[in-house]
C-alpha positions in Angstrom: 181.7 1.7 -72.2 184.8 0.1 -73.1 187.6 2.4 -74.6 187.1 3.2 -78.0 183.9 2.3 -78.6 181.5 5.0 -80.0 178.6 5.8 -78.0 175.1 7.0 -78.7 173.0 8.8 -76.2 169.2 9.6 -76.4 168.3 12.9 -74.6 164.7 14.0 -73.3 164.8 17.4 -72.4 168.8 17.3 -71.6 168.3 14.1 -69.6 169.8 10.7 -70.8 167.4 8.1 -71.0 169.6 5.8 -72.9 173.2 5.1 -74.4 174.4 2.6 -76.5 177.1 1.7 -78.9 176.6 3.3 -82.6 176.8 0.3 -83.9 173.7 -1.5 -82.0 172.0 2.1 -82.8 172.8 1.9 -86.6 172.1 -2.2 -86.5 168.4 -1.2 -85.3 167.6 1.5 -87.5 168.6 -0.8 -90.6 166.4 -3.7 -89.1 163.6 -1.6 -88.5 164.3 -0.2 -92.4 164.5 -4.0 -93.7 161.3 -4.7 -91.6 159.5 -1.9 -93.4 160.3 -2.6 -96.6 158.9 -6.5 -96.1 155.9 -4.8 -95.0 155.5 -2.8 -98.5 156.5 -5.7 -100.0 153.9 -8.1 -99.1 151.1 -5.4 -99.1 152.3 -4.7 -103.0 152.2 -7.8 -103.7 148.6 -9.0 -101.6 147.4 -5.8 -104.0 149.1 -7.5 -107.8 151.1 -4.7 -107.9 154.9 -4.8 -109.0 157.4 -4.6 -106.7 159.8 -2.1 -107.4 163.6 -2.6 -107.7 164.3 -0.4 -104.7 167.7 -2.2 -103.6 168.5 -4.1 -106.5 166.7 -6.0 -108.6 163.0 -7.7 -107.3 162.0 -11.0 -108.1 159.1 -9.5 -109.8 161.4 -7.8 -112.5 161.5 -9.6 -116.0 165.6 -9.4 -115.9 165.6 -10.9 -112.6 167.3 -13.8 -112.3 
């Protein structure tokens, strides 16, 4: 790990099974969070329900836009 660089380590029963950078760590936790939300947003929507402003406003808002 080059100098300087936070790292992230994943432990199983005080073993380390992997280590990364925090950054690629935080990177895939808020593209698994993005991927999640699409998910609710297209099941919302496949049921004509509203989808709610939950980072801002949603296309399906009467403000929007």
């Amino acid at each position: 790990m080059p100098e300087g660089k936070a790292e992230w380590k994943l432990l199983v029963a005080g073993r380390v099974v992997q280590e990364l950078p925090r950054h690629i760590v935080m990177r895939g936790a808020l593209n698994h969070l993005a991927h999640h939300r699409g998910q609710m947003t297209v099941y919302l929507r496949l049921l004509g329900a509203t989808v709610p402003a939950i980072y801002g406003p949603s296309a399906d808002d009467k403000n929007f836009g």
